[in-house]
C-alpha positions, 0 to 999 in steps of 0.5 A: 246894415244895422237894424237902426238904419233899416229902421229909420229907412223903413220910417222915411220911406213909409212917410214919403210912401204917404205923403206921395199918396195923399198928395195924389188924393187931394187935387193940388190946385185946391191945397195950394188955394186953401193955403194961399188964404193963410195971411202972414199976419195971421201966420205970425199970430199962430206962431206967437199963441205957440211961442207963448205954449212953449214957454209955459211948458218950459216953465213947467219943467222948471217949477219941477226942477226946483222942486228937486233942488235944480236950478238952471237959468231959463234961458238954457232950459229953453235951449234944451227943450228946443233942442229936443224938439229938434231932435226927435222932429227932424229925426225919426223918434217919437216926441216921448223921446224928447224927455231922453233928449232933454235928460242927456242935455241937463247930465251933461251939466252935472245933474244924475242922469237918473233924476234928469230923466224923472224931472223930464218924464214927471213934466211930460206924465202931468202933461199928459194927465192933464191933456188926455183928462180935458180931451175926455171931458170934453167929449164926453160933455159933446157925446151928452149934448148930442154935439160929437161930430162921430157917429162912433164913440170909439175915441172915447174908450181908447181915451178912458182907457189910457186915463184909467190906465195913468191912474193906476200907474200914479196911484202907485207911484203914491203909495211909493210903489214901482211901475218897472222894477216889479217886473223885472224882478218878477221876471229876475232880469237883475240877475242878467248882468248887463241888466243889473245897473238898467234896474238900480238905475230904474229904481233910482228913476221910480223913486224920484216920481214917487217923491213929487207925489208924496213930498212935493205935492205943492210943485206937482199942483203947480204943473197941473195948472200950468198944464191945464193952461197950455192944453187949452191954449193948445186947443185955441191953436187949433181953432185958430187955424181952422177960421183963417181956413174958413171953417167955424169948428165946434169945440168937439172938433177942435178937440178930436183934430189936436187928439189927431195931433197928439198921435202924430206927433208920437209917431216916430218919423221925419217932420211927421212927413206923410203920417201928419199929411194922412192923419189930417185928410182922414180926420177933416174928411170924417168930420166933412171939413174936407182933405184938401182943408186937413192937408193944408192944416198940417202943412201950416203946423209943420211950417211953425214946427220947422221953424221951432226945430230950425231953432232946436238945431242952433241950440245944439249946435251953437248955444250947446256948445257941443264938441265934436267928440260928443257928436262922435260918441252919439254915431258910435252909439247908433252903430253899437248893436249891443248899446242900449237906448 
């Protein structure tokens, strides 16, 4: 049995392990209840706000794209975005690996797969930046007005230290300085052979960040407000359903339950099944909004999630295009202990 096939059954059976576990912890009466309150209109509205999200993100990616001379129609960056989504949700990959995904997709049409990946991962850093600075900000404003649900500023030191931490990498993404390359060369894993086209091909991905810090500042300020509008349209979906489950949530912890989110979602497993289930009773019930309210809040998430994937996987299979022999290429690559991910 390949090691990815155990991998992927370790996650799977881990998540159902979880799942099974909160269920039994949470009285199944009262979930059921508490999701009964959720009207379909006020369903359709969550959608909707998520709807409008994803475009924004999309629109994002574009505006870096053109800044690199790609011009696709948006039509077929959405199918491509969805696509990912797709993948990495109903598969266990973290959703980091939805740039790779969103990479291959925009290769196949002709673009280097070197500046495919940097445009995907360049959208998803300023997201990140973005995101993670608004989080801190905001809690950090909670924490001084005496208003952080937690008796414990943990939350903020793990938070500080990941922006610290995308600071030095940006700073020197401008001084045109590398972040991978030097430790392979400090290590000299060039000199391995089958490394060698991985580390010219790193290179070629470094320079291209670099670049949208020091010739395409215009575009990166761009995504920057972009990004700071789907963060907060983020956290107004994360209000929205704690009032049509009854509960008037402060802005601190709408904040601290999209962090939960956040981590969920970089979790490599099927449908976040169990990991999301878990990660909601914990946080509602440290917050004193109860399990029962948190399981049913990841419940409703995961609905509007399956119903963007259900949408991914048409667009793989159908808008895409995809032929058969890329599919037979995708499973030759899972069953090859050598390839390289």
């Amino acid at each position: 049995m390949r090691w990815r096939t155990v991998a992927v059954s370790v996650a799977v059976a881990g998540g159902v392990a979880l799942f099974a576990g909160t269920l039994w912890a949470v009285d199944p009466a009262k979930l059921w209840v508490a999701i009964r309150t959720i009207t379909p209109w006020q369903f359709g509205v969550f959608v909707a706000l998520s709807t409008l999200n994803f475009i924004l993100q999309v629109w994002r990616w574009d505006i870096l794209l053109k800044a690199q001379q790609i011009h696709r129609p948006f039509g077929r960056l959405i199918e491509m975005k969805l696509s990912a989504f797709a993948i990495t949700y109903l598969t266990p990959l973290a959703d980091l690996m939805g740039e790779g995904v969103r990479a291959y997709l925009l290769s196949r049409e002709r673009v280097r797969p070197s500046l495919a990946l940097a445009t995907a991962a360049a959208d998803k850093l300023v997201e990140w930046i973005v995101h993670i600075g608004l989080t801190l900000v905001l809690l950090a404003a909670a924490m001084v007005g005496g208003s952080l649900p937690l008796t414990s500023p943990r939350i903020l030191v793990v938070l500080g230290a990941l922006v610290f931490l995308f600071f030095v990498l940006g700073s020197r993404l401008v001084e045109g300085r590398g972040i991978i390359s030097p430790f392979i060369r400090l290590l000299h894993l060039e000199r391995i052979r089958q490394l060698r086209e991985v580390a010219k091909s790193i290179d070629r991905f470094e320079g291209v960040l670099a670049d949208y810090l020091l010739t395409k500042r215009a575009a990166v300020v761009k995504t920057v407000a972009v990004s700071a509008v789907t963060t907060l349209i983020t956290f107004a979906d994360v209000w929205l359903v704690l009032g049509f489950l009854g509960h008037a949530a402060t802005l601190a912890e709408v904040v601290i339950i999209q962090t939960m989110l956040v981590a969920v979602y970089a979790t490599p497993n099927v449908a976040a099944l169990g990991v999301g289930d878990f990660g909601g009773a914990a946080t509602f019930q440290a917050l004193g909004l109860g399990a029962v309210s948190g399981v049913a809040f990841t419940f409703l998430v995961r609905a509007k999630d399956l119903i963007f994937a259900g949408l991914g996987v048409l667009s793989f299979f159908g808008f895409l295009r995809v032929d058969t022999a890329m599919v037979k290429q995708m499973l030759r690559s899972w069953n090859n202990r050598d390839s390289i991910s």
